[in-house]
N, C-alpha and C positions, 0 to 999 in steps of 0.2 A: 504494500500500500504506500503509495506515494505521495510527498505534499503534508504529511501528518505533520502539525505543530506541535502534538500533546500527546499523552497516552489515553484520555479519552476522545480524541479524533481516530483513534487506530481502532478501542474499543463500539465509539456507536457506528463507524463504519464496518466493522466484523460483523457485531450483532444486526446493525439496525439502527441500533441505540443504546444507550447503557444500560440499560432497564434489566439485561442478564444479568449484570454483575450485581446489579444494588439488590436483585431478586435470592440470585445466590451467596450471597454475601448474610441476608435475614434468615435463608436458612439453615444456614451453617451455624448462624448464633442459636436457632432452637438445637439443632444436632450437639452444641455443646452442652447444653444445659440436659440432654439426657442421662441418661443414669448408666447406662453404656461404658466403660471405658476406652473399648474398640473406636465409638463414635467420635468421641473425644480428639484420641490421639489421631486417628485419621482427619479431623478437621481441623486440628492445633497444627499439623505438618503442609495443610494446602492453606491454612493466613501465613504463615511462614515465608511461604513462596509466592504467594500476592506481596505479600510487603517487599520481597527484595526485588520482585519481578516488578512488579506495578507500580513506578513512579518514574519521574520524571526525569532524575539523576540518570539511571537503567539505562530510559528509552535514549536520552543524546551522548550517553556511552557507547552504544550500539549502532545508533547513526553514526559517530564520528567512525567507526569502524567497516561503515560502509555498509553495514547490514539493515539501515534502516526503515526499505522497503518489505524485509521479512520480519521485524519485531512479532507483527498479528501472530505470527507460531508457537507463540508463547502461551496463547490462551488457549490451547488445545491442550495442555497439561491442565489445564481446572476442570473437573467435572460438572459444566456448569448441568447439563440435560442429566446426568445421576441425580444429581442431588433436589433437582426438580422433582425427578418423577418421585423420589424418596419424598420427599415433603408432599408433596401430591396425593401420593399412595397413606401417608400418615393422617393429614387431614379428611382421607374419605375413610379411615377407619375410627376418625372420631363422630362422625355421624351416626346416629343413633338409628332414628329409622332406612327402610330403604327409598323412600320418595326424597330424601336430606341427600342420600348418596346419589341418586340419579339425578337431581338439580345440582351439587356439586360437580359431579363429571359431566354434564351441561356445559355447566361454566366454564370449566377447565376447557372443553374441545372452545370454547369460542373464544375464550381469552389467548388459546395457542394458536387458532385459526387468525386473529386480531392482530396477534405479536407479529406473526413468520411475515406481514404484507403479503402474500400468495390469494389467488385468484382460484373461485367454489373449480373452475374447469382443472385448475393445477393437480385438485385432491382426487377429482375424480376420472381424469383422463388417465388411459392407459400410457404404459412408455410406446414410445414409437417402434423400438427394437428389444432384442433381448440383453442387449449391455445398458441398455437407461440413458443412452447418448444421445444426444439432437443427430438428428441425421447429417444436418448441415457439417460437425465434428467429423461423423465417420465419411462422408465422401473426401473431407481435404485431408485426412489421417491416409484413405486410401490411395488417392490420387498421389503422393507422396510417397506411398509404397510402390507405386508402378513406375515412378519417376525413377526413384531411386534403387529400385530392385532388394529392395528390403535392406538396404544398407544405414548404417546409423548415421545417422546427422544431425547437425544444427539446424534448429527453422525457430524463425523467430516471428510473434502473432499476434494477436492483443490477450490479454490475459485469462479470459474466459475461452477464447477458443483455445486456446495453448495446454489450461488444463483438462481440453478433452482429450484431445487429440494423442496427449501423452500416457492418459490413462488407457485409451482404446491402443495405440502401438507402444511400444515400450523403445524401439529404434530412432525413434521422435527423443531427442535430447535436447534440453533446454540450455539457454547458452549463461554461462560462469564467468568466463571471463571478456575481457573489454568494456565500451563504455556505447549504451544504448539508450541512452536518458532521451537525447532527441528526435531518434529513429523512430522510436516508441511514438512520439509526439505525432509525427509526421502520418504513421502507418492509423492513429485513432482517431486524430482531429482532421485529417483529409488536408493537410497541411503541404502546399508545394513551395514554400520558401525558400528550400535550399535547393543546388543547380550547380551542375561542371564539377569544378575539382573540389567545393566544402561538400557536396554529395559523394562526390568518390569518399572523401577523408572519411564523412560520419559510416559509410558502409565498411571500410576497411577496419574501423576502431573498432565495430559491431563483429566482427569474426563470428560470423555465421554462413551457414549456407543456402536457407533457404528464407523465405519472407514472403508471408502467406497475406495480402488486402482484399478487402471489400470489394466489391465490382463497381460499386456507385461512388468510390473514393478519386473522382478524377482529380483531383490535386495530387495526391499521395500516389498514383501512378504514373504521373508526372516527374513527381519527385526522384522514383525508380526507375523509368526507363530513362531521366537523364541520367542521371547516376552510372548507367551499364549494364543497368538487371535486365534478366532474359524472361521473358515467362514462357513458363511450360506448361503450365498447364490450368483448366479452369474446374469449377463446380457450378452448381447454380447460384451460389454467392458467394464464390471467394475466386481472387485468381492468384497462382503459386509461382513467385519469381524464383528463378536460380543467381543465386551471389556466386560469379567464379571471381574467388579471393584473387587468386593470380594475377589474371587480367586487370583489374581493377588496383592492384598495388603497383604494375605496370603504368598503367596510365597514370596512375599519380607521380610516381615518380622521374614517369615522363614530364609532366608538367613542371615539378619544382628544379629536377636536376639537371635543365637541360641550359646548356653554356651558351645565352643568346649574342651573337653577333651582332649588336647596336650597339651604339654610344650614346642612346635614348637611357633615362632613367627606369627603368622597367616597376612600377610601383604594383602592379599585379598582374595576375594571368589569368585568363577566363575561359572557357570553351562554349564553342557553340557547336554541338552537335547535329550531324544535317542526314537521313538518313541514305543509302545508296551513293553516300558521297565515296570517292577511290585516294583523292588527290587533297595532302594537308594545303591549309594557306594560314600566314597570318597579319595579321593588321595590325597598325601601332595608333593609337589614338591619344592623341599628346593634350596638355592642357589647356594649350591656344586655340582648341580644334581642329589642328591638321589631323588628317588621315593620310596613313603612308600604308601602301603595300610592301609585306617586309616580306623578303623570302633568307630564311636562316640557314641555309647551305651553303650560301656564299655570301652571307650575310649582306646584301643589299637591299636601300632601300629605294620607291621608287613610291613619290607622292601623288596621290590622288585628288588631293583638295587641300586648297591651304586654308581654308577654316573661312574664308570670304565668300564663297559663293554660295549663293540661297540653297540650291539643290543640287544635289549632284549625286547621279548614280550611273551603275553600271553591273552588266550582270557576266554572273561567275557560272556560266552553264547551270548547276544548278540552286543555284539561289544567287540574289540579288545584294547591293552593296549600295547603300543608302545614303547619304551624309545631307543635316539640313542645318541652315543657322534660325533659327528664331531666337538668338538672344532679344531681339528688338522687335520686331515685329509678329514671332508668334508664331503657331499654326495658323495660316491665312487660307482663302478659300482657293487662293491658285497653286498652294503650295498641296493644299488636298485634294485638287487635280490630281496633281501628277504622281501623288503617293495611290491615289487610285487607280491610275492608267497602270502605277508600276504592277500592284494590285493584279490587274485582270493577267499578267503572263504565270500568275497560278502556280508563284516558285515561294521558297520562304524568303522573307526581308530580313538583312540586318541594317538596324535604323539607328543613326547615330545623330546625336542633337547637343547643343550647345547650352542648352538648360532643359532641367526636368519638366516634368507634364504636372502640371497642378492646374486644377480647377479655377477658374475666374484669372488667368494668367495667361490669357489666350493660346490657351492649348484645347478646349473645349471641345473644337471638331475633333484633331485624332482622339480625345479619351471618347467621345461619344461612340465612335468608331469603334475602339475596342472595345467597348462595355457594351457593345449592342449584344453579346449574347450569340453571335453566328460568328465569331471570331477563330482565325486557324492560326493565330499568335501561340507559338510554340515555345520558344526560349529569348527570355531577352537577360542580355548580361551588360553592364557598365561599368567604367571607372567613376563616374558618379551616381550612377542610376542602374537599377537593374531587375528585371522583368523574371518570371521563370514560371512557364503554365503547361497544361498536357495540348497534346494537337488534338482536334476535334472534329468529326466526322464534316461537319458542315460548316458553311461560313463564307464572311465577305473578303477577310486580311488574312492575310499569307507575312504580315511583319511577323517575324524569328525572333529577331536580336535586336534591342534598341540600347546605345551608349549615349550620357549625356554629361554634360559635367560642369564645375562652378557649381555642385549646389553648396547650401549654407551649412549642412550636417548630415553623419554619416546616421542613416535610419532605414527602415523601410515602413509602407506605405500598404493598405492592399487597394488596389483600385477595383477590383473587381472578386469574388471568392475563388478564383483561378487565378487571376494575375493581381503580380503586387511587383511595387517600382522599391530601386536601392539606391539609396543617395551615398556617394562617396564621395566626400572634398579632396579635391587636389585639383590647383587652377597653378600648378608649375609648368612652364612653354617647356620642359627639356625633359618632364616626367611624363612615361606615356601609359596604359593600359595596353597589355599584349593581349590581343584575341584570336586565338585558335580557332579553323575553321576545320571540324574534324566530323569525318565517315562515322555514322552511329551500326 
């Protein structure tokens, strides 16, 4: 359980609510005062372990230890459901008549029915199968067994399918080591923020090999298929990426270790992933807004636009090369012209701008443009700005990749629940943003 400030945020999130512990806790205090001494010493040994367990000192010992998302395993050593039905069982045998005991166990079914929140179909539906699993569980547990030929592996899911899935195959291994805090993020909130080499890094740090999403999660597939993930295969509502570690540590450290040939400031590197693309390219995007075509083989550059002219593009077989100045004047209605003529040749854009897209700062036409909802804006990366959404069946823009720069603070933005902009300062003429234009 994650995000816990307290030990009672771990406990009403376990339970429900506290209402177990404070229930069992009352009747622990009658279990002492019987006459028993069995009763006694087994309830004086479980406050023992409440008090060293259950406090607040414990619980940020254990977080700083990094365990703090499994503390809740703690509560599985109290007997809170014994000791229930023991008190349960004692007060219906304090009932005298049997109409006292049949209104008592009344009670009791509705006060349990009340506690659990569970729904009258929950109690009296049959299980689906004979392991008591949602099906949903056993098709991606199975699907995962034919992928992988019953071999064991890492798959990493959101937490409820994860414990099924590992219950129903036992070759389903849950991942121990590295760091998943935002992957997690990404794969439950539908979350496409991250793009290019910070999605390689977070999948590499994750050392896993499989990553099982929702079908309706088009952000969080977005996020994955920039990243490198393969999918292989689907269910009726999940689809199953394969993480090849290898690849993916390749690529990154193609990215960071590679001895660029400029005498440009290189303040970051980005990728824009193009699919069926064969042939690398990359581009330097400096802070006065030149665009240079840099080829790193022989390390020459060769400028495309010195940052003066309104529009300027040009296209790379498959996909298009964009460059606009609206420091001053904006997205204007003749500048949306021709970003729509680029438009109709039905290739991805990388769209490069001199300041970011804010509302009431005459950018209004392109945001309308991509916020209409039919949008095939795929990836957009910046040295000050930066874009990163899924492709999408249908739509009017084919813009990829939009770079902009001079903004006032490094943030991000969502403009849209698929696309959101990154602001990166750095308005240095000799500092540039490298952008890789690489085969997905």
């Amino acid at each position: 359980m994650t995000n816990a400030e307290t030990i009672w945020n771990v406990i009403s999130w376990y339970y429900g609510n506290s209402t177990a512990i404070g229930l069992m806790l009352v009747l622990m205090t009658v279990y002492l005062l019987e006459r028993k001494k069995e009763y006694r010493y087994y309830t004086f040994s479980c406050a023992v372990l409440m008090f060293l367990i259950l406090n607040q000192l414990t619980y940020r010992i254990i977080e700083r230890l990094g365990e703090g998302d499994t503390y809740y395993r703690f509560l599985w050593i109290f007997p809170v459901s014994l000791i229930a039905a023991w008190g349960g069982l004692r007060l219906i045998e304090k009932m005298k008549s049997k109409m006292e005991k049949v209104i008592c166990v009344a009670v009791m079914v509705c006060l349990i029915f009340l506690y659990s929140g569970g729904k009258i179909s929950d109690w009296v539906t049959l299980p689906e199968n004979i392991y008591q699993i949602s099906e949903d569980k056993i098709q991606v547990a199975d699907l995962i067994e034919e992928v992988t030929g019953g071999e064991r592996v890492i798959v990493y899911a959101e937490d409820e399918l994860m414990y099924g899935i590992r219950e129903y195959d036992a070759n389903i291994c849950l991942a121990t080591e590295g760091e998943r805090e935002y992957l997690y993020h990404i794969i439950t909130e539908n979350d496409s923020n991250a793009s290019g080499n910070l999605m390689l890094g977070i999948l590499v740090n994750a050392k896993i090999d499989y990553i099982v999403v929702r079908k309706e999660y088009t952000g969080a597939k977005a996020a994955l298929n920039g990243g490198g993930c393969v999918e292989v295969g689907q269910t009726d509502n999940y689809i199953l990426y394969y993480v090849n570690q290898e690849q993916l540590k390749e690529d990154l450290y193609h990215i960071y270790d590679s001895d660029w040939k400029t005498d440009a400031g290189i303040c970051n590197v980005e990728d824009v992933m193009i699919k069926g693309l064969t042939q690398e390219q990359q581009f330097l995007f400096y802070g006065d807004g030149r665009l240079d075509e840099f080829n790193n083989d022989i390390g020459e550059n060769r400028i495309l636009c010195d940052g003066s002219e309104e529009f300027y593009s040009k296209e790379y077989g498959d996909y298009i090369v964009c460059k606009i100045d609206n420091q001053s004047q904006g997205i204007t209605e003749q500048i949306m012209k021709k970003i729509e003529s680029e438009e109709r040749k039905k290739k991805p854009i990388l769209l490069f701008l001199n300041r970011p897209l804010i509302r009431g700062e005459k950018s209004d036409r392109l945001l309308d443009w991509i916020e209409e909802g039919n949008s095939y804006i795929q990836a957009v990366y910046a040295l000050q700005m930066d874009y990163r959404v899924s492709v999408m069946e249908e739509g009017n823009s084919y813009i990829q990749a939009v770079y902009a720069e001079n903004a006032d603070e490094s943030r991000k933005d969502m403009l849209t629940e698929k696309v959101f902009q990154c602001y990166i300062t750095n308005n240095v003429a000799e500092n540039a943003l490298l952008v890789q234009v690489r085969g997905e």
